[in-house]
C-alpha positions, 0 to 999 in steps of 0.5 A, spaced: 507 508 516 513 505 520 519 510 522 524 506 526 529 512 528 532 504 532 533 501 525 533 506 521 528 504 516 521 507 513 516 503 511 510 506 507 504 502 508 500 503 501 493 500 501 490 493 499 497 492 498 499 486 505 501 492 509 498 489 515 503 483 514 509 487 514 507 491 521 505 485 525 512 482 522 516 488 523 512 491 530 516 486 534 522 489 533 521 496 534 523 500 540 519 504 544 521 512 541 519 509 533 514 511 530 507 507 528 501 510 525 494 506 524 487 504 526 485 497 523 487 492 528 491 496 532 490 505 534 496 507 533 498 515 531 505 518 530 507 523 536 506 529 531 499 533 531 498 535 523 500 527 520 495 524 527 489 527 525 490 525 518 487 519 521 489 513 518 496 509 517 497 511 509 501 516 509 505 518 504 512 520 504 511 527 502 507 528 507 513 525 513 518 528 509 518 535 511 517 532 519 525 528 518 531 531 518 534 531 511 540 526 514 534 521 516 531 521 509 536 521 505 540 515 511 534 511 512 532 505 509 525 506 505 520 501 502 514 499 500 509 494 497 505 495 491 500 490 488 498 488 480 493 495 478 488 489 477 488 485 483 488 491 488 483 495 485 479 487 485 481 487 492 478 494 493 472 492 490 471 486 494 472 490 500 468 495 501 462 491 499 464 486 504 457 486 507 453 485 501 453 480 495 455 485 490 461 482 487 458 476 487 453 477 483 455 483 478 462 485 479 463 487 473 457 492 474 459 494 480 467 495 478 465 500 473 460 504 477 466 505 482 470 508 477 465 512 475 463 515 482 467 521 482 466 521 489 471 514 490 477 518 487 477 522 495 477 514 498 485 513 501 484 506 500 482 507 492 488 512 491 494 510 486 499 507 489 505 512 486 502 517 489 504 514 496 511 514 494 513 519 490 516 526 490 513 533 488 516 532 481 514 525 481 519 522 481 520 514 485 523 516 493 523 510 496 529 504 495 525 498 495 520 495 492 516 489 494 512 486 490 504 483 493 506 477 488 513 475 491 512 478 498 515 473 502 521 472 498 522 480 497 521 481 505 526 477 507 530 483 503 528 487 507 530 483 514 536 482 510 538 489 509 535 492 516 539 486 519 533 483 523 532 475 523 527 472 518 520 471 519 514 468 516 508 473 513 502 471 516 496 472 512 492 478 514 486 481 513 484 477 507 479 477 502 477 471 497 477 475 490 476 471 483 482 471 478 482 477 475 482 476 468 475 471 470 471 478 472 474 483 466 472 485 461 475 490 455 472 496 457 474 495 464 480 494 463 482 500 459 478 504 466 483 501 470 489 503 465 487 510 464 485 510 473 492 507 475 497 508 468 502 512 472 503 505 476 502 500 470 510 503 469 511 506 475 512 498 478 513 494 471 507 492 470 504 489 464 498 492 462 496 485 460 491 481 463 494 474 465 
């Protein structure tokens, strides 16, 4: 997560959603009392104890919220970027089986069991992405989506809105995955559905595999 007390914005950085791109765009601009928080490439932690030992850059905005004067949250400009339920939880797979070959010799296997360890559901990379940008009631919280499939095109939005030149989105951080519907199948598909439903319609993504 980003808060630039500078140019008043927030950017909720969701997992496996080209995150990393919009810090190293958005990192140029930030002024030294902003604040950043994440341990990937660069270690960075807010100033603020209870959110540092958190110990990752996935914070959600229930969790800053509280931290922010009501004038600041409600002022401020919030984003974030989201990801086709499908395509993220591929990525997903792909990527904590980086160092083996599991993916490419059975994905589909490999996929279901990661649905069906209960023990996955406590990951933060594995998490839903509404739950990052959502309020206790369950409703949206944030002021602008952007989406992974146009991602150039709605950060340019964003440097628009926040007043900031624009910039190209580097690629970072990325895995080379199979199309989606090349590794699916019916059963599949319906775990996934019923694992991240609140984001098929919390973002307007169809539950088709295109």
């Amino acid at each position: 997560m980003i808060v630039s007390f500078h140019h008043r914005f927030i950017f909720v950085a969701i997992p496996k959603t080209a995150t990393h791109a919009f810090r190293v765009a958005l990192r140029p601009h930030l002024a030294p009392r902003d604040w950043e928080q994440c341990i990937l490439f660069e270690k960075k932690f807010f100033p603020v104890e209870t959110l540092a030992q958190v110990g990752h850059g996935h914070i959600s905005c229930q969790q800053v919220r509280p931290l922010l004067l009501p004038s600041m949250w409600n002022e401020f400009f919030k984003f974030c970027t989201v990801r086709n339920p499908y395509d993220r939880f591929l990525s997903y797979c792909s990527f904590v089986n980086r160092d083996n070959d599991k993916m490419l010799s059975e994905p589909l296997g490999t996929m279901k069991k990661i649905l069906q360890d209960k023990n996955t559901r406590h990951e933060i990379l594995f998490r839903p992405q509404s739950e990052f940008v959502i309020d206790e009631e369950g409703q949206l919280t944030v002021d602008y989506i952007c989406k992974f499939e146009a991602l150039q095109s709605h950060f340019d939005t964003v440097c628009s809105r926040l007043h900031l030149p624009p910039t190209s989105l580097q690629r970072i951080n990325v895995l080379k995955n199979r199309p989606a519907s090349s590794v699916y199948d019916e059963e599949l598909r319906g775990m996934v559905q019923e694992e991240y439903r609140r984001d098929f319609e919390l973002f307007s993504y169809s539950m088709a595999l295109d």
